[in-house]
BALOBA-1460 file (C-alpha; in Angstrom, 3 decimals):
// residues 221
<rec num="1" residu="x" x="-16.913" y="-3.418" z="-33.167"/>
<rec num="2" residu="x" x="-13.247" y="-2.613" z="-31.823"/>
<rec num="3" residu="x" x="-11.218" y="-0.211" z="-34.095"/>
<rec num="4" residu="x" x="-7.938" y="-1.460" z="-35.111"/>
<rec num="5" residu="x" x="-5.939" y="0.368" z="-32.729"/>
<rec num="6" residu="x" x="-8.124" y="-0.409" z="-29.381"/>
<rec num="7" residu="x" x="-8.160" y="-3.728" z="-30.936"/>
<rec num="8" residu="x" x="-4.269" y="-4.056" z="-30.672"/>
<rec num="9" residu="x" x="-4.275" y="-2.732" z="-26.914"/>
<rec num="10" residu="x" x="-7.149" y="-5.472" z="-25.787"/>
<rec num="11" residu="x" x="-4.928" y="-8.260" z="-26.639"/>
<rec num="12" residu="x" x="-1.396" y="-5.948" z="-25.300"/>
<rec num="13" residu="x" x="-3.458" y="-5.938" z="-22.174"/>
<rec num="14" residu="x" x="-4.491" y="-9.323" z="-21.933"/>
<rec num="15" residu="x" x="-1.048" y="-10.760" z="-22.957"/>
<rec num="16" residu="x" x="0.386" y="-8.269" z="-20.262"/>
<rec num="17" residu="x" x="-1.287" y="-10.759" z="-17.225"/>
<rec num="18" residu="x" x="-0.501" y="-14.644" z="-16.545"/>
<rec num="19" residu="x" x="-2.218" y="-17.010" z="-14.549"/>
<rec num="20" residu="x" x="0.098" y="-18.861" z="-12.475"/>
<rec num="21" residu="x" x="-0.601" y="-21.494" z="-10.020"/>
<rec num="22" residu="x" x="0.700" y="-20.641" z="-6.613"/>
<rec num="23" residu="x" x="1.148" y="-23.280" z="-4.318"/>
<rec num="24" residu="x" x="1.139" y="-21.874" z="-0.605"/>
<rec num="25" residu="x" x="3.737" y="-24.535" z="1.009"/>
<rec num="26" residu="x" x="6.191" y="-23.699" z="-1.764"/>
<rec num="27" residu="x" x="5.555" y="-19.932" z="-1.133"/>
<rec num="28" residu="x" x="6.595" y="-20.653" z="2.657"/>
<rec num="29" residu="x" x="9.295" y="-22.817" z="2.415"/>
<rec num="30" residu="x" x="10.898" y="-20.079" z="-0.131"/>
<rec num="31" residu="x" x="10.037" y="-17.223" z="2.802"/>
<rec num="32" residu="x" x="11.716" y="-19.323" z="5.218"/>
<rec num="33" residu="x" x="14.895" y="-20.191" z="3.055"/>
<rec num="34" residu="x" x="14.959" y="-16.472" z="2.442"/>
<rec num="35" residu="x" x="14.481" y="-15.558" z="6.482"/>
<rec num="36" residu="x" x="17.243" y="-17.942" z="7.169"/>
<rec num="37" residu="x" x="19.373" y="-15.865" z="4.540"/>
<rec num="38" residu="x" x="19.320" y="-13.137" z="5.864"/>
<rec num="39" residu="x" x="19.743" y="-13.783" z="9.458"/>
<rec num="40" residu="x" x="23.057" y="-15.443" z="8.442"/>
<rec num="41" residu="x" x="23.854" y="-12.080" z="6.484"/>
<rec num="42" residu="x" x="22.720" y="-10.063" z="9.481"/>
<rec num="43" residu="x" x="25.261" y="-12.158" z="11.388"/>
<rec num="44" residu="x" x="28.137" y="-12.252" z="9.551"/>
<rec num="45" residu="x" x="27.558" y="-8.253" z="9.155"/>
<rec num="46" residu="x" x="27.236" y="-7.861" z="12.751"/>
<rec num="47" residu="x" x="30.695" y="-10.128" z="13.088"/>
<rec num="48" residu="x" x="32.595" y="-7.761" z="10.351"/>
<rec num="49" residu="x" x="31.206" y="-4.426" z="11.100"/>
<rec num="50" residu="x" x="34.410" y="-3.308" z="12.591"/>
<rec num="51" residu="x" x="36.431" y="-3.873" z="9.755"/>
<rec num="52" residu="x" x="33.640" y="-2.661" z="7.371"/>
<rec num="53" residu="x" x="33.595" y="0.789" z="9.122"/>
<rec num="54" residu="x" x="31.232" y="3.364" z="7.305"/>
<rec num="55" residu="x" x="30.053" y="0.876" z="4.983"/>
<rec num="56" residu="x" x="28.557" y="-1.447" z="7.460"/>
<rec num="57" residu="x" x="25.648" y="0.857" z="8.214"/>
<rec num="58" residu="x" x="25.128" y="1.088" z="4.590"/>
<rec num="59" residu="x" x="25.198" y="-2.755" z="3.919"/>
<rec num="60" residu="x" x="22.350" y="-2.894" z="6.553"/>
<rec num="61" residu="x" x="20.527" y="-0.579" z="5.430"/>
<rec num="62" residu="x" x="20.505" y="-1.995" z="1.632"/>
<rec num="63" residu="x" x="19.867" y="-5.118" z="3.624"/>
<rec num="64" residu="x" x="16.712" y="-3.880" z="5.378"/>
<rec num="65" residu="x" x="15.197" y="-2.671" z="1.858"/>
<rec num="66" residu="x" x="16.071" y="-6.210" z="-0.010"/>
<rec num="67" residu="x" x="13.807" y="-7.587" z="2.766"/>
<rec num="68" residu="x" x="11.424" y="-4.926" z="2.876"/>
<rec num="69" residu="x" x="11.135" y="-5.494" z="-1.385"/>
<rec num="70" residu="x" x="10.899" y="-8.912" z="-0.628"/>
<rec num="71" residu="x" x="8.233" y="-9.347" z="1.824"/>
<rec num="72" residu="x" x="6.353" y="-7.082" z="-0.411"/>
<rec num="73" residu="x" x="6.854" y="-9.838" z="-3.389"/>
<rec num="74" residu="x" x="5.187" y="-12.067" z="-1.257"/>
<rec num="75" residu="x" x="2.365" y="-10.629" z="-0.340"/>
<rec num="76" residu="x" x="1.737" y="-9.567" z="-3.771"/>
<rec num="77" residu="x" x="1.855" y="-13.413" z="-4.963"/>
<rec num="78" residu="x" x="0.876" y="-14.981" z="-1.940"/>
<rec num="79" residu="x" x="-2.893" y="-16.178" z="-1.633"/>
<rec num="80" residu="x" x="-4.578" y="-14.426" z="0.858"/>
<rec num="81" residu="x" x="-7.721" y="-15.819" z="3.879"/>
<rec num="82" residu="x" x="-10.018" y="-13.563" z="4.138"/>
<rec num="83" residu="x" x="-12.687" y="-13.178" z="6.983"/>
<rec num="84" residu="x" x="-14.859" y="-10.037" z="5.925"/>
<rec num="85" residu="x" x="-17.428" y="-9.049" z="8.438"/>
<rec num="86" residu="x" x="-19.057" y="-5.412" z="9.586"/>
<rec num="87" residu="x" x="-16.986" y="-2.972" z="10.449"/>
<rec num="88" residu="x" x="-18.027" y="0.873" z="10.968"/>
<rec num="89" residu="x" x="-17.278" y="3.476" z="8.594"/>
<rec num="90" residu="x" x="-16.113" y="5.733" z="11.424"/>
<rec num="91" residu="x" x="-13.678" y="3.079" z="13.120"/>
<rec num="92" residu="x" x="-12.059" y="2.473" z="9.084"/>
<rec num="93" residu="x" x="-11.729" y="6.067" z="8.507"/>
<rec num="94" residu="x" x="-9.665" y="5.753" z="12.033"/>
<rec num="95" residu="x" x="-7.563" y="2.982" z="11.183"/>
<rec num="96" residu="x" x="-6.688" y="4.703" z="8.146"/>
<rec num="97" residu="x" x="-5.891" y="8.275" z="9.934"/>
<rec num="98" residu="x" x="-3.620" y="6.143" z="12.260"/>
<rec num="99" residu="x" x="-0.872" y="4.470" z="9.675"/>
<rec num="100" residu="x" x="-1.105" y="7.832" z="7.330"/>
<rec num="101" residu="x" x="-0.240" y="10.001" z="10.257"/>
<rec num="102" residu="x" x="3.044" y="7.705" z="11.281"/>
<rec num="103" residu="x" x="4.085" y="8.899" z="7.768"/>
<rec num="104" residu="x" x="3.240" y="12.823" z="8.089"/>
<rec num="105" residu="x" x="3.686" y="15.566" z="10.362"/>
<rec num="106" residu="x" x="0.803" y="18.155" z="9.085"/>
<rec num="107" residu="x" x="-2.386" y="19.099" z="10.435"/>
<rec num="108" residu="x" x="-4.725" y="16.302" z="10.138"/>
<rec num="109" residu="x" x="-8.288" y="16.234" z="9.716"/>
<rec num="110" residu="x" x="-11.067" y="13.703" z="9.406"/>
<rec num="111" residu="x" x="-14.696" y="14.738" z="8.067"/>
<rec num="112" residu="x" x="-18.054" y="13.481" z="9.734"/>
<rec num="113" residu="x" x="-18.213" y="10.012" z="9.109"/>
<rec num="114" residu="x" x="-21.971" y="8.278" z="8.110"/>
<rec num="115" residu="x" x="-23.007" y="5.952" z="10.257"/>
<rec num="116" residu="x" x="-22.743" y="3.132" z="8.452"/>
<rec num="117" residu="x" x="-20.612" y="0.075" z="8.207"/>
<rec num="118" residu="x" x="-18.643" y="-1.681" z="5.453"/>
<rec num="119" residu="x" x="-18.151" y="-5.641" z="5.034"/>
<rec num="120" residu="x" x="-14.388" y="-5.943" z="5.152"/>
<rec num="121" residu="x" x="-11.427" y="-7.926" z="6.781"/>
<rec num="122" residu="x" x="-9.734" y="-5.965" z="9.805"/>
<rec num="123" residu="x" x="-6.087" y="-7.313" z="9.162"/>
<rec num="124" residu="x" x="-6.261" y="-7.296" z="5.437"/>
<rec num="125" residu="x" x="-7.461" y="-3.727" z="5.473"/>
<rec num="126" residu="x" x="-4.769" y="-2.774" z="8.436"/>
<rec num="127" residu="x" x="-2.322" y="-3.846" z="6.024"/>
<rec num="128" residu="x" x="-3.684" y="-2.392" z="3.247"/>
<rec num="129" residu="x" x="-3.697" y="0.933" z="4.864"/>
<rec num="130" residu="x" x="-0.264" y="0.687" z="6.130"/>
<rec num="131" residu="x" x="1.087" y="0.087" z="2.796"/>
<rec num="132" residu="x" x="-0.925" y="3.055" z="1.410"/>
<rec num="133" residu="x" x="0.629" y="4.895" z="3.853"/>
<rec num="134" residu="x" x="4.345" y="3.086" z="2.890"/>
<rec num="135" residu="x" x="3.589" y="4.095" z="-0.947"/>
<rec num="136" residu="x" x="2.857" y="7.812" z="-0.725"/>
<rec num="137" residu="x" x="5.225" y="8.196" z="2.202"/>
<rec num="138" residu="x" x="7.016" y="11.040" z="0.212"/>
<rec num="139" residu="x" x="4.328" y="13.098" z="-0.615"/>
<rec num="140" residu="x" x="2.484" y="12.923" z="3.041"/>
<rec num="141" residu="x" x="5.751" y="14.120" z="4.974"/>
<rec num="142" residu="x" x="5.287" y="17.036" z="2.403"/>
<rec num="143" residu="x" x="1.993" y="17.801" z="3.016"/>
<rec num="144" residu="x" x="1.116" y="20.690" z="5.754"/>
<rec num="145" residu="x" x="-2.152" y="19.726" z="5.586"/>
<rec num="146" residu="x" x="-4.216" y="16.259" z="5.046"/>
<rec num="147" residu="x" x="-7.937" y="15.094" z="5.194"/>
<rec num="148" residu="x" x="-9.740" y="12.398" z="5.077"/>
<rec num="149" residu="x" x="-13.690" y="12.646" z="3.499"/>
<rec num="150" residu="x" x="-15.989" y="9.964" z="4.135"/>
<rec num="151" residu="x" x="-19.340" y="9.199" z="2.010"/>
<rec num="152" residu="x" x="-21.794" y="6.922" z="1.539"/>
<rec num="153" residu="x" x="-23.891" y="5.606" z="-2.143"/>
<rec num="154" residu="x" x="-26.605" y="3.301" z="-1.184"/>
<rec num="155" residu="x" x="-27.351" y="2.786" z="-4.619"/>
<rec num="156" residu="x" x="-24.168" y="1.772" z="-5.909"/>
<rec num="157" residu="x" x="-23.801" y="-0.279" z="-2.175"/>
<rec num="158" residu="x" x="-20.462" y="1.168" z="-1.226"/>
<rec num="159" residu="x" x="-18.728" y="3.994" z="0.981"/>
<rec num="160" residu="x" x="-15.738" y="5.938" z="0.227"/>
<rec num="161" residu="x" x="-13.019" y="7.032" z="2.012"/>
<rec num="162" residu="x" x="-10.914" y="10.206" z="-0.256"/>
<rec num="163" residu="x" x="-7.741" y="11.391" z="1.346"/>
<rec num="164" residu="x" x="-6.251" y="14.748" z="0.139"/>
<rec num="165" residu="x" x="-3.089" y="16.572" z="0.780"/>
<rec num="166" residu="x" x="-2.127" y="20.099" z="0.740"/>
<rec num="167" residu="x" x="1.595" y="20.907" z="-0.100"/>
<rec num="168" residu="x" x="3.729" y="23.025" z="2.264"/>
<rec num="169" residu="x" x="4.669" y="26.429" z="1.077"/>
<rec num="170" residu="x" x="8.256" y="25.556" z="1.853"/>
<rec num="171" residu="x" x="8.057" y="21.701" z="0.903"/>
<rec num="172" residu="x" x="7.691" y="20.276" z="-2.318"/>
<rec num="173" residu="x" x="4.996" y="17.372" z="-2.009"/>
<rec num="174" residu="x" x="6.732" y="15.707" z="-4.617"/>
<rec num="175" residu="x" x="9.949" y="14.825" z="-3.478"/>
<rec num="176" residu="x" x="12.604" y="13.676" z="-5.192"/>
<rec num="177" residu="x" x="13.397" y="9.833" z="-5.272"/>
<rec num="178" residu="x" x="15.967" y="7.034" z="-6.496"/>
<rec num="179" residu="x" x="14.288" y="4.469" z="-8.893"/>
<rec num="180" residu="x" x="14.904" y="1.859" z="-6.727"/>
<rec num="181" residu="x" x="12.659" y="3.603" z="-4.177"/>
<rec num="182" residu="x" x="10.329" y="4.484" z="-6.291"/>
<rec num="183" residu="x" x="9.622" y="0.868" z="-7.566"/>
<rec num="184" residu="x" x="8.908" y="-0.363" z="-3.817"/>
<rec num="185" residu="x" x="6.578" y="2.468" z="-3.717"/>
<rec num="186" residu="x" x="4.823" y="1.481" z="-6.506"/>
<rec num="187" residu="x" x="5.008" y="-2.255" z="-5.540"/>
<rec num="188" residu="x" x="3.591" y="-1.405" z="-2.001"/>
<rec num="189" residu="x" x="0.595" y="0.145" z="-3.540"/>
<rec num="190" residu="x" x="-0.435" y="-2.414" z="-5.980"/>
<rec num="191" residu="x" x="-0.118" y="-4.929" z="-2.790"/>
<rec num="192" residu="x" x="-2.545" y="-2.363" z="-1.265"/>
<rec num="193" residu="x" x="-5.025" y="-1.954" z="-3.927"/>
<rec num="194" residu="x" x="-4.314" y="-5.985" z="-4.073"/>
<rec num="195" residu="x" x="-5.502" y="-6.442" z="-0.320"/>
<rec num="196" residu="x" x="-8.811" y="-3.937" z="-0.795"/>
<rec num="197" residu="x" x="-9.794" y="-5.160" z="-4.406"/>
<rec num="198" residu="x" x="-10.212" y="-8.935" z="-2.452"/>
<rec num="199" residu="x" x="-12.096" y="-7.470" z="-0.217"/>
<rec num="200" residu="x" x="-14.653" y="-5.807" z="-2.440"/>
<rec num="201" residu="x" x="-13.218" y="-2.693" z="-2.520"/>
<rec num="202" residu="x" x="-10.887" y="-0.349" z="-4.731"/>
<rec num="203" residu="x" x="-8.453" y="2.276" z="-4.522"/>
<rec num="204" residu="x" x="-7.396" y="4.703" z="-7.006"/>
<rec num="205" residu="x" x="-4.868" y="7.599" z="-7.475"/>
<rec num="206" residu="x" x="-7.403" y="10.470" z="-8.583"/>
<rec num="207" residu="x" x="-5.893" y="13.631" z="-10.677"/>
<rec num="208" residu="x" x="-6.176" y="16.907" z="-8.816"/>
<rec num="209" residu="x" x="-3.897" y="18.039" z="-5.635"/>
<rec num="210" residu="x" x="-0.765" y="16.994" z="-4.552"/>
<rec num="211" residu="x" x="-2.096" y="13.658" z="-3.378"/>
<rec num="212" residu="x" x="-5.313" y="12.943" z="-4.193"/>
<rec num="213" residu="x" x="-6.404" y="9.140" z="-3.711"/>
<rec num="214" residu="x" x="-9.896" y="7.436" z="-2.492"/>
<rec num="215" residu="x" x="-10.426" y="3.689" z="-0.947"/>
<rec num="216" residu="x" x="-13.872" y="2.457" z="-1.642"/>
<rec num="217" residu="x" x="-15.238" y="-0.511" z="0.518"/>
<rec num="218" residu="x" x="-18.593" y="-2.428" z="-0.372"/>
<rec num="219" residu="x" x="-21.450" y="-1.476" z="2.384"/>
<rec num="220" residu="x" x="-22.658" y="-3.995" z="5.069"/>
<rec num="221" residu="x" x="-26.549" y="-5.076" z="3.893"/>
């Protein structure tokens, strides 16, 4: 039987998640009130920069993020069509080396992949990579050294994909951050780990290293 206390955190946890019924017209008509938003904002910005000066680059900018946070929003809540098929181990290992690398400027290596192939979506994963990639932007620009591990459990019917990084002698891998920025980071990789879990899959944050996280993907039978 559940102790008190783990008692108390089953039902915290549960009471922590809602099921809400999404309907997908009213999630595009909102996207497209919001797109038509901000192009009027762009507009009127691009009309008043003069007179804004300094501060014009700055609205942009905060502009750029608000869209950025809210595009994320959406794909977090927004339902999601899925068309899994095989896909080789050694082409997802690639895909993934590809959007970390736009985010890091260390050496880069990626381990022998098995040849094997996992049952996933090409786009969805794409995505999920790229906002991996988004999500521990701070630490991987950091890093002076990063690799990617591939292996293989037929048992447990799944491959792995672990991506370390080394920290520069003169760069702290941890950089510093406002909270703001932070949150989209941590919004971009629940989106991620939201795109992979559909798929089968999972990705953690393991402890050890300055960036230590693995992407597991169900194998093709």
């Amino acid at each position: 039987m559940l102790g008190t206390a783990q008692l108390k955190n089953s039902v915290k946890d549960r009471k922590s998640e809602y099921l809400v019924t999404l309907r997908p017209e009213v999630l595009s008509d909102a996207e497209h009130a919001f797109g038509n938003l901000f192009q009027r904002i762009h507009h009127v910005t691009r009309l008043a920069r003069e007179g804004l000066g300094a501060q014009a680059e700055r609205l942009t900018v905060a502009l750029d993020d608000l869209e950025g946070l809210l595009e994320l929003l959406f794909d977090y809540v927004s339902p999601v069509d899925l068309e899994v098929r095989p896909l080789n181990c050694g082409r997802v290992a690639e895909s993934l080396q590809a959007h970390i690398r736009t985010h890091a400027s260390g050496e880069f290596s990626v381990g022998v992949c098995p040849a094997v192939d996992v049952m996933a979506d090409p786009r969805a994963l794409s995505r999920g990579f790229h906002l991996l990639g988004k999500a521990r932007a701070r630490e991987l620009r950091g890093a002076s050294r990063i690799a990617i591990e591939v292996t293989h459990d037929r048992s447990a019917g799944r491959a792995e994909l672990l991506m370390s990084a080394q920290s520069g002698a003169d760069t702290a891998v941890q950089g510093n951050g406002s909270a703001g920025r932070m949150a989209e980071e941590n919004l971009a990789w629940e989106v991620a780990a939201r795109l992979i879990e559909l798929q089968g899959g999972e990705l953690r944050q393991l402890s050890g290293g300055a960036l230590t996280c693995s992407v597991a993907l169900p194998l093709a039978e």
